[in-house]
MIDO-205124 format. One line per field, with one value per residue (C-alpha): residue in one letter; x, y, z. Coordinates in pm, whole numbers, plus 50000, padded with zeros to 5 digits. Each point is the difference from the previous one (the first is absolute). Example, Ala and Ser with C-alpha at 12.3 -4.5 7.8 and 13.67 -1.06 7.14 Angstrom:
res <- c(a,s)
px <- c(51230,50137)
py <- c(49550,50344)
pz <- c(50780,49934)
//
This chain:
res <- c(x,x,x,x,x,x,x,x,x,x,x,x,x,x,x,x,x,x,x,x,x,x,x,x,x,x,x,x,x,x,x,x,x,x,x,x,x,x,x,x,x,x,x,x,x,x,x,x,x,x,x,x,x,x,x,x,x,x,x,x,x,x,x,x,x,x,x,x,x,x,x,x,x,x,x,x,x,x,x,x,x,x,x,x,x,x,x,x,x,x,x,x,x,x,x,x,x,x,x,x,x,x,x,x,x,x,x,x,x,x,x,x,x,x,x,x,x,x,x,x,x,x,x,x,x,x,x,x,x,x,x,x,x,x,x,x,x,x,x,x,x,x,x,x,x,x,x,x,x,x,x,x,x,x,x,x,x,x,x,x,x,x,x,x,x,x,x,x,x,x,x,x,x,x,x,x,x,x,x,x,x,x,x,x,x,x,x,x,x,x,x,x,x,x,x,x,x,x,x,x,x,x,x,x,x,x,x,x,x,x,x,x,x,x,x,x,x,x,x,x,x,x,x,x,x,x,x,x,x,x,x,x,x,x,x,x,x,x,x,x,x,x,x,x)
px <- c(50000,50179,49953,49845,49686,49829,49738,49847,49876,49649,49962,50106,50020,50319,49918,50165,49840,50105,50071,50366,50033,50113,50256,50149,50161,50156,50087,49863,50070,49720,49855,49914,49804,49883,49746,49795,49623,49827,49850,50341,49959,50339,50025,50252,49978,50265,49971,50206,50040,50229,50350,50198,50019,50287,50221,50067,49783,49857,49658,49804,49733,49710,49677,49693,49707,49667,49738,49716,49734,50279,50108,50337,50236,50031,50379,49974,49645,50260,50281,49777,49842,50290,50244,50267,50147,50232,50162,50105,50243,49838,50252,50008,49959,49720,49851,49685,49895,50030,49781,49787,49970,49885,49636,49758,49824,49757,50177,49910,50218,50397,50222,50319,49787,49815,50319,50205,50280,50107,49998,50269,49858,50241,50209,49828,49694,49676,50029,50088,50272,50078,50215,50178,50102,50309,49993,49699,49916,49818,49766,49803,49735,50060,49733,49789,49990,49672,49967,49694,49964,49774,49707,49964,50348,49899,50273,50322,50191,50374,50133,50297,50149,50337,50220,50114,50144,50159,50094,50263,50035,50402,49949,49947,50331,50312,50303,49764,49777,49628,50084,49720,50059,49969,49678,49876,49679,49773,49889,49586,50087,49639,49704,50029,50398,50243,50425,50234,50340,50253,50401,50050,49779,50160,50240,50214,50039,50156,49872,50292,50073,50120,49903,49873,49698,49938,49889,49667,50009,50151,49712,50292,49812,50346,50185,49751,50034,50353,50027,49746,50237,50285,50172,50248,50065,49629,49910,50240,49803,50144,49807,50101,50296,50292,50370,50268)
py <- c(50000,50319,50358,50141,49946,50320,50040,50223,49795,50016,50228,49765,49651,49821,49717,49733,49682,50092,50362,50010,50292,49775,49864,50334,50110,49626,49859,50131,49891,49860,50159,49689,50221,49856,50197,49962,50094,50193,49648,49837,49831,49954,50048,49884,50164,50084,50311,50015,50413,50017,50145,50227,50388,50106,49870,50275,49947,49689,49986,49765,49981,49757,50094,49870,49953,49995,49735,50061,50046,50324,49779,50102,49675,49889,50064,50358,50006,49834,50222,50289,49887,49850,50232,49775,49722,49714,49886,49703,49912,49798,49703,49716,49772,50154,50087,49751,50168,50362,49869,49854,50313,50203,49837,50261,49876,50154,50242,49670,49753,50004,49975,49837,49715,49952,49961,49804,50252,50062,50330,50190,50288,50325,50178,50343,49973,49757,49849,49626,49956,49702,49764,49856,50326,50066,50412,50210,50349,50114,50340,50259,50124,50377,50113,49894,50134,49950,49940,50033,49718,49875,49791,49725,49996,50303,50187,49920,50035,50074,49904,50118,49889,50063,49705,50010,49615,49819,49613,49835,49638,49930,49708,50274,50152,49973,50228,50183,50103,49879,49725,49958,49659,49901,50200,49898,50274,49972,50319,50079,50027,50075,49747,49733,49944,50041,49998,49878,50208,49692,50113,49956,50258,50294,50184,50359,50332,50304,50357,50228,50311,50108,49706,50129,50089,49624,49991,50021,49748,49773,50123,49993,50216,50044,50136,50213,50182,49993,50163,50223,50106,50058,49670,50062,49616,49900,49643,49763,49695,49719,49984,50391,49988,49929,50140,49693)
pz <- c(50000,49838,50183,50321,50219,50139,50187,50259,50302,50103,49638,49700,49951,50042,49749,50197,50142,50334,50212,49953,50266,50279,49807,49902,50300,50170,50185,50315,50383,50180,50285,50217,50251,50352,50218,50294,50034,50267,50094,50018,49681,49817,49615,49769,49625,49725,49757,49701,49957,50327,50029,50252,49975,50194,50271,50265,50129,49808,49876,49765,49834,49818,49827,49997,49776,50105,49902,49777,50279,50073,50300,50163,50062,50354,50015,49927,50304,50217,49973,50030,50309,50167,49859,49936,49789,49878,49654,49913,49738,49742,49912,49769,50226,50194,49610,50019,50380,49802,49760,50227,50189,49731,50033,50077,50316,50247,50305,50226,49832,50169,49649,50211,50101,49680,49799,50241,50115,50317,50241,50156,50200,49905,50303,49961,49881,50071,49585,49907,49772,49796,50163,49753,49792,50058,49970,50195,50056,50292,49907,50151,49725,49856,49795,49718,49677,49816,49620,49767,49792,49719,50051,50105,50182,50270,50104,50112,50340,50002,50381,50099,50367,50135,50069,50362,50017,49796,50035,49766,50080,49984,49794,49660,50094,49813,50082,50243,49634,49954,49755,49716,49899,50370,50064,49628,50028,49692,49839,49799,49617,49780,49949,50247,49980,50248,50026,50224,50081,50048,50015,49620,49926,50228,49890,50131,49838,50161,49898,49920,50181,50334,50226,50288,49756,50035,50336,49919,49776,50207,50282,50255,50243,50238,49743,49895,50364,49964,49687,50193,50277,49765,49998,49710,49972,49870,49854,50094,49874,49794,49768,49855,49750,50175,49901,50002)
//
């Protein structure tokens, strides 16, 4: 097929047998978010537009569409009642629970128990996390940003919490790094496909230009404050060019 497709969503048709707008912009991390009612009734549900916004301090973020009786999911009810959070990394291993999870089920039905996983309580706030993945974030909820949306999707919610735990389980560690092949976290592509980041597939580039520029890339929150308070030495890290 010679040339270009253009279309304007929601305007003109696309003239393809399926929506390819998921698949545009892949893959994305899943938010594998865990919440708590104001019954005590634990939820378990994974979103696939999720991703963190900054890292000093850190905050995430996961959207949410409604259903087409313009019901809100129970996650983002939860979080806004409780005002707090969990999320899970979503892992290969752990893929047919995330799946599993997904199921949209009354506010009375306890996700962790219906797909078989088991509960760690978090240190700081009253959430479940998923036991067996092996990196967690522990939130307290933000805001909510609101979204119009077409019919029949209602609109969406856009939840944004601020991470105030994090657990790592050592086992993912290499060199003291988060090592992807260990943690092997699967990522939403379009349609109903998904991808797997396993250690052939990562690979390092480092931006040119005066290093200590790279400290926000790197999310090194320390050095940030060091560069801050007019520490001339900056980023240190290995993994910035080094002169030999």
């Amino acid at each position: 097929m010679a040339g270009e497709i253009f279309y304007e969503p929601g305007k003109t048709p696309h003239g393809l047998p399926r929506d390819p707008y998921k698949s545009c912009v892949v893959p994305r991390p899943i938010g594998w978010i865990s919440s708590r009612s104001r019954h005590g009734v634990h939820n378990l549900a994974p979103y696939s537009q999720f991703n963190n916004l900054t890292f000093d301090p850190p905050y995430i973020m996961f959207s949410a569409n409604q259903d087409m009786n313009r019901e809100r999911k129970d996650s983002v009810n939860n979080i806004e009642d409780t005002g707090e959070f969990c999320w899970n990394v979503a892992t290969w291993d752990l893929r047919e629970a995330v799946n599993a999870s997904a199921e949209w089920l009354g506010p009375e039905v306890d996700e962790f128990e219906r797909v078989g996983v088991e509960k760690e309580m978090g240190q700081l706030v009253n959430v479940p996390m998923v036991k067996r993945s092996p990196i967690k974030f522990e939130c307290k909820y933000y805001t909510t940003l609101r979204l119009p949306g077409n019919p029949p999707m209602g609109t969406v919610d856009v939840v944004v919490g601020r991470v105030i735990g994090v657990h790592i389980n050592k086992e993912v560690l290499t060199d003291g790094k988060i090592d992807l092949a260990k943690v092997q976290p699967i990522a939403r592509c379009g349609y109903h496909e998904y991808t797997v980041v396993r250690g052939e597939s990562v690979f390092e580039m480092i931006i040119p230009g005066d290093p200590k520029q790279l400290v926000g890339l790197e999310g090194n929150a320390e050095r940030a404050k060091g560069l801050l308070n007019g520490d001339p030495s900056g980023p240190t890290d290995s993994a910035l060019p080094q002169k030999g």
